[in-house]
BADRENPA-741639 format. One record per residue (C-alpha): residue number from 1; residue in three letters; z, x, y. Coordinates in nm, 2 decimals, always signed. Layout:
<atom k="NUM" r="Ala" Z="Z" X="X" Y="Y"/>
...
This chain:
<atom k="1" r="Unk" Z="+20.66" X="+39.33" Y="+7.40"/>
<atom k="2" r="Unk" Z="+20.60" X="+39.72" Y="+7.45"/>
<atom k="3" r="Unk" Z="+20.89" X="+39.75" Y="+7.67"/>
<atom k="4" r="Unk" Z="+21.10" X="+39.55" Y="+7.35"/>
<atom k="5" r="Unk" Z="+20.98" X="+39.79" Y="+7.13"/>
<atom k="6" r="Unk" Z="+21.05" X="+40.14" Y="+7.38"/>
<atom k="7" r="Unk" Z="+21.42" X="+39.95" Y="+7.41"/>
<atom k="8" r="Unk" Z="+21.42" X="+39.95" Y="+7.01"/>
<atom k="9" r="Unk" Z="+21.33" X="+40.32" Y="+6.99"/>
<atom k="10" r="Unk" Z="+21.58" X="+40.42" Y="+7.25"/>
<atom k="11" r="Unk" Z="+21.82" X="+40.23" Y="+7.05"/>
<atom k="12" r="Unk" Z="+21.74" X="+40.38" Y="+6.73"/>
<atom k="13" r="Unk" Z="+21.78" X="+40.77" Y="+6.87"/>
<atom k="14" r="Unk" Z="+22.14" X="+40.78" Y="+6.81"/>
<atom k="15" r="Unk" Z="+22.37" X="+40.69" Y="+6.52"/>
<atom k="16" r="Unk" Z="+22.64" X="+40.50" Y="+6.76"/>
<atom k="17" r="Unk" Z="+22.32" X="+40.32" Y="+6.95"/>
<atom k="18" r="Unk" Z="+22.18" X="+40.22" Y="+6.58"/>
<atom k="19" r="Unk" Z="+22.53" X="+40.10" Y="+6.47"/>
<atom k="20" r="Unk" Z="+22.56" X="+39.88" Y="+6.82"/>
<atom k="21" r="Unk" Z="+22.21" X="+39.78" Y="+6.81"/>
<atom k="22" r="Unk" Z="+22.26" X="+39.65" Y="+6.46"/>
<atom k="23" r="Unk" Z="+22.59" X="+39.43" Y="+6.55"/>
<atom k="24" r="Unk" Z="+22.47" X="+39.30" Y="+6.86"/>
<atom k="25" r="Unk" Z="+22.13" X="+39.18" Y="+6.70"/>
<atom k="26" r="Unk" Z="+22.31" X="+39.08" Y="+6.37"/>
<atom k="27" r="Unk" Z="+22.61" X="+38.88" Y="+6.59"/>
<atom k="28" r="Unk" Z="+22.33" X="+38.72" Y="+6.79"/>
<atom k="29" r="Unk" Z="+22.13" X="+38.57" Y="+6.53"/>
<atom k="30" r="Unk" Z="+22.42" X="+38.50" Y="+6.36"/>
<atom k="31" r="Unk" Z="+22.55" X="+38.27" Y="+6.65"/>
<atom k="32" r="Unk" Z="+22.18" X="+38.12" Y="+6.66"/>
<atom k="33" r="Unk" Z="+22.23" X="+37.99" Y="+6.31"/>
<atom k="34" r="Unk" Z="+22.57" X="+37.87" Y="+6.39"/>
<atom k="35" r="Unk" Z="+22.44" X="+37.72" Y="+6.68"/>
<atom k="36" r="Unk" Z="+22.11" X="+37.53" Y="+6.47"/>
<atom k="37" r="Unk" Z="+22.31" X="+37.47" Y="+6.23"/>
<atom k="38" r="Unk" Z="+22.57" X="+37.26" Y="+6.40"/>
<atom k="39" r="Unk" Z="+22.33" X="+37.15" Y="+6.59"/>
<atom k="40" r="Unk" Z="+22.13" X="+36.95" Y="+6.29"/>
<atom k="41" r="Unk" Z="+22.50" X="+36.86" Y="+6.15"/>
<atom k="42" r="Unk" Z="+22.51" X="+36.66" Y="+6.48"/>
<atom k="43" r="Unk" Z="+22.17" X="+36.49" Y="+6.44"/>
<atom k="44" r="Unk" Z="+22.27" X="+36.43" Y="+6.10"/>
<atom k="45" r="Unk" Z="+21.96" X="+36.59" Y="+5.94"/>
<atom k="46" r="Unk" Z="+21.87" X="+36.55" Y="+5.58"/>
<atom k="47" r="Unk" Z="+21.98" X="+36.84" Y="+5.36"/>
<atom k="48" r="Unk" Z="+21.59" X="+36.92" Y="+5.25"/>
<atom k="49" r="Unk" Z="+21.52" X="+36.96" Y="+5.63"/>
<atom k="50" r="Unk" Z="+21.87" X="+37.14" Y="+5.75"/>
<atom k="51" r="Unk" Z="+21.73" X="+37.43" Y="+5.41"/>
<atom k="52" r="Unk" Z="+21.43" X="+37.40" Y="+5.59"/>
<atom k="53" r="Unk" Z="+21.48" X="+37.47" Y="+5.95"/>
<atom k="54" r="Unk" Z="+21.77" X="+37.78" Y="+5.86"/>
<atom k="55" r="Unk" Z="+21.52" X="+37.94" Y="+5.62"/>
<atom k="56" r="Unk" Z="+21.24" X="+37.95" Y="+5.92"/>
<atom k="57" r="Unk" Z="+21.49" X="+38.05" Y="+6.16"/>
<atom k="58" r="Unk" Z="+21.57" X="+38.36" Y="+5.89"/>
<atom k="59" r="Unk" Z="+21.23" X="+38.42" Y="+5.84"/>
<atom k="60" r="Unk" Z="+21.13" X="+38.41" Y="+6.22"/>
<atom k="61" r="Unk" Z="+21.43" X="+38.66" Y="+6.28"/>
<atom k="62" r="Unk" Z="+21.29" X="+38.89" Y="+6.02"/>
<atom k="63" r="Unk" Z="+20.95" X="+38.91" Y="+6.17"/>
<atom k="64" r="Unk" Z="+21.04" X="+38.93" Y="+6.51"/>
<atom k="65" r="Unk" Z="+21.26" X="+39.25" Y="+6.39"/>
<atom k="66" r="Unk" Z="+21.00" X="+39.34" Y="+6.19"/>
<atom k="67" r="Unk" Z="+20.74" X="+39.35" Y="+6.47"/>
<atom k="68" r="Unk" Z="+20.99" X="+39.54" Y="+6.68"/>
<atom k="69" r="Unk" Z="+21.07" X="+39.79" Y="+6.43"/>
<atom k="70" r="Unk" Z="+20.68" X="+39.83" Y="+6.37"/>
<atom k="71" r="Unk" Z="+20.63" X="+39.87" Y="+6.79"/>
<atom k="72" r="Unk" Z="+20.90" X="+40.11" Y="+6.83"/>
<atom k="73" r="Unk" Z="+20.75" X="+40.40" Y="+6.54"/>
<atom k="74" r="Unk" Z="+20.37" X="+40.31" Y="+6.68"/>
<atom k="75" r="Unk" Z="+20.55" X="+40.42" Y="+7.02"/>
<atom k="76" r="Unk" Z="+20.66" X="+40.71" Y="+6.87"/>
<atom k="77" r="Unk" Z="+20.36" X="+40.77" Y="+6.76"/>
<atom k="78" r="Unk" Z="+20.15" X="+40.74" Y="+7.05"/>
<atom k="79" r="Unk" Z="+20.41" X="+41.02" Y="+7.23"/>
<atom k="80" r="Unk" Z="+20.39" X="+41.27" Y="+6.96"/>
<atom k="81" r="Unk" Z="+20.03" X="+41.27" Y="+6.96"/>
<atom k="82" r="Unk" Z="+20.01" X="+41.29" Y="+7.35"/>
<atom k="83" r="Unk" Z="+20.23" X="+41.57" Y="+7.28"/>
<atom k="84" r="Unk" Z="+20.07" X="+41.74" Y="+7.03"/>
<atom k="85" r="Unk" Z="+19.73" X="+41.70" Y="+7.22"/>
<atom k="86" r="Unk" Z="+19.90" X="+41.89" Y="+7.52"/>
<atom k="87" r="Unk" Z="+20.00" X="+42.19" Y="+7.32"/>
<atom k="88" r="Unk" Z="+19.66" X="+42.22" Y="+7.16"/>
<atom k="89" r="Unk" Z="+19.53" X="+42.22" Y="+7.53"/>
<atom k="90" r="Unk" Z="+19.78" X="+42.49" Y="+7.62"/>
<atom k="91" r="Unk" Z="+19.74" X="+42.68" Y="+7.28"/>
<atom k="92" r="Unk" Z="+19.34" X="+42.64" Y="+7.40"/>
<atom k="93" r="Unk" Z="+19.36" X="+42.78" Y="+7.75"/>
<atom k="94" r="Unk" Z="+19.60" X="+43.08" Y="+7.74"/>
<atom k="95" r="Unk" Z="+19.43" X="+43.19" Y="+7.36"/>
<atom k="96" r="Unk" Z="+19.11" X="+43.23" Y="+7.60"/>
<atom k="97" r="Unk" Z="+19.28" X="+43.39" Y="+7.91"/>
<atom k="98" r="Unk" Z="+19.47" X="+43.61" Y="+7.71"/>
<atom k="99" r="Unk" Z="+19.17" X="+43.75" Y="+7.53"/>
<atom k="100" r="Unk" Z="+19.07" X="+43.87" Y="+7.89"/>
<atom k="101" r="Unk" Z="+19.37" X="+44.04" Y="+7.92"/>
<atom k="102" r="Unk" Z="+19.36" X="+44.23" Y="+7.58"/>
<atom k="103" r="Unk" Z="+19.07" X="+44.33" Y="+7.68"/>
<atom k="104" r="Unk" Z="+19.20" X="+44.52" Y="+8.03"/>
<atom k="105" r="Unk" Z="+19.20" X="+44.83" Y="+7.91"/>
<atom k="106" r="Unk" Z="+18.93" X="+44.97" Y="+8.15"/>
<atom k="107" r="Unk" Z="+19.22" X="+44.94" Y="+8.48"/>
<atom k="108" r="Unk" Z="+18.92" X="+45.11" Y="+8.69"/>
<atom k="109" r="Unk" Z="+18.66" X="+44.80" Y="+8.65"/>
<atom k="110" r="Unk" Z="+18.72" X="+44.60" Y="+8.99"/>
<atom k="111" r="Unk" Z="+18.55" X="+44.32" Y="+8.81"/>
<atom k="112" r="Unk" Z="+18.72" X="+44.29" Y="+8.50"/>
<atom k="113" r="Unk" Z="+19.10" X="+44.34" Y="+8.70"/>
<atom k="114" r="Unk" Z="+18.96" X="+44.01" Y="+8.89"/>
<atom k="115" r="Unk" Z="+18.94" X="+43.87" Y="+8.57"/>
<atom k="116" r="Unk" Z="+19.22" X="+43.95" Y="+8.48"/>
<atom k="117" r="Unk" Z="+19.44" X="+43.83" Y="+8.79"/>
<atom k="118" r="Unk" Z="+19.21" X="+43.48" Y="+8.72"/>
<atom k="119" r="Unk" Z="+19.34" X="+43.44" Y="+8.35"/>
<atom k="120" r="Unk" Z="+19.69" X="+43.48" Y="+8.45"/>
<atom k="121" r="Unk" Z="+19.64" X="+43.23" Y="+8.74"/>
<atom k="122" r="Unk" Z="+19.49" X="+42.98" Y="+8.47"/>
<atom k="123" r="Unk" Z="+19.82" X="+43.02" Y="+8.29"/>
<atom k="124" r="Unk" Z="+20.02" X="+42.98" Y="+8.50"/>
<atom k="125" r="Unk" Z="+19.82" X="+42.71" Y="+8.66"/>
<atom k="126" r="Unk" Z="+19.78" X="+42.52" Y="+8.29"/>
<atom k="127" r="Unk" Z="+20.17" X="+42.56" Y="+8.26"/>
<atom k="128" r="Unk" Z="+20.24" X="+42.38" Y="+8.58"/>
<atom k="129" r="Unk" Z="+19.96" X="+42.09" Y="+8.50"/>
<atom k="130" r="Unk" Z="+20.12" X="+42.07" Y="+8.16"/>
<atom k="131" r="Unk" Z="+20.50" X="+42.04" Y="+8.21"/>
<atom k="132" r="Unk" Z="+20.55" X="+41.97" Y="+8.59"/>
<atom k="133" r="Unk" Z="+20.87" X="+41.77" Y="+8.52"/>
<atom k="134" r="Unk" Z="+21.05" X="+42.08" Y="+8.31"/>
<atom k="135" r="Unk" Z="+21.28" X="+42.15" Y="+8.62"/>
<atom k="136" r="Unk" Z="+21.24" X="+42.50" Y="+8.45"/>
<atom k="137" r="Unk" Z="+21.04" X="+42.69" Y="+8.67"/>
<atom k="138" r="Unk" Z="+21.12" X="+42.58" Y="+9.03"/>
<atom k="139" r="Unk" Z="+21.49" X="+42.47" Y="+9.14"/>
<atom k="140" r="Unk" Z="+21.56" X="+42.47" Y="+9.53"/>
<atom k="141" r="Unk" Z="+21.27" X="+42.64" Y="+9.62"/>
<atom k="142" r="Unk" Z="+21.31" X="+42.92" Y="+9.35"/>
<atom k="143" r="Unk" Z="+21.19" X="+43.05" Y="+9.07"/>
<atom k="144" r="Unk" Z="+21.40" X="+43.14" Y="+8.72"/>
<atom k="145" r="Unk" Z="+21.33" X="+43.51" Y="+8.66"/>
<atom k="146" r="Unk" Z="+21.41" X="+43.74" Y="+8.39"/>
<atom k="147" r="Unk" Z="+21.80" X="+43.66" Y="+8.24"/>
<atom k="148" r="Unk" Z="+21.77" X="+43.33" Y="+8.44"/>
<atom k="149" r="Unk" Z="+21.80" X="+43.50" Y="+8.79"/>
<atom k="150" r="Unk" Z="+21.66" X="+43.31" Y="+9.06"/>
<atom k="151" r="Unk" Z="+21.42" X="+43.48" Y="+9.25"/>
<atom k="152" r="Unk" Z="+21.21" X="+43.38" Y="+9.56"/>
<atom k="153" r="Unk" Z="+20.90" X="+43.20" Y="+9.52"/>
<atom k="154" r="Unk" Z="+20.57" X="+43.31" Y="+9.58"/>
């Protein structure tokens, strides 16, 4: 059912996948009902029962779009928080390093330039852990520096 409901959110991120989305679904429960429908002509079922059996098939398709409507924004959800939880970890880790570094300005203290150096390793290193699959920082073996030159990695 979760994969249903990520295929219901990719369908919705678009205007033109919403528009197909909504024809292909509405064309095939429209053929179901055709289908049933003919179907209980066949069997020659009693009127009472042929109401009967088309309003559960409508109110079956409404809940089963329902319920993927419903899984697709809890999907949503659940990214935007991971999200959001990973940029408070970032915000978290370079607001301490860089209180380090504002506070480098003694350049002859051995100990606190190793600190320094440290807090930008952390950076750096929180970047990478963070977003690894950017494609941003590393293409062929380089590195994107200032202007979006490649330069030679460390």
């Amino acid at each position: 059912m979760l994969r249903l409901g990520r295929l219901v959110g990719y369908s919705c991120d678009t205007p033109l996948r919403t528009a197909v989305a909504v024809v292909v679904v509405g064309l095939a429960v429209g053929l179901f009902n055709f289908g049933v429908d003919q179907a209980l002509i066949q069997f020659q079922i009693s009127p009472d029962l042929h109401s009967g059996v088309q309003a559960a098939i409508a109110g079956v398709g409404a809940a089963v779009a329902t319920l993927l409507i419903l899984l697709a924004i809890r999907e949503r959800r659940r990214r935007i928080a991971d999200e959001l939880s990973r940029v408070a970890e970032l915000n978290h880790t370079l607001r301490n390093a860089l209180e380090v570094i504002i506070g480098s300005h003694y350049p002859d203290d051995e100990q606190h330039n190793h600190m320094v150096l440290e807090s930008a390793r952390r950076i750096d290193a929180k970047l990478k852990e963070l977003f690894p699959a950017l494609g941003v920082e590393r293409r062929g073996g380089k590195r994107l520096g200032a202007g979006g030159k490649h330069s030679t990695a460390d």
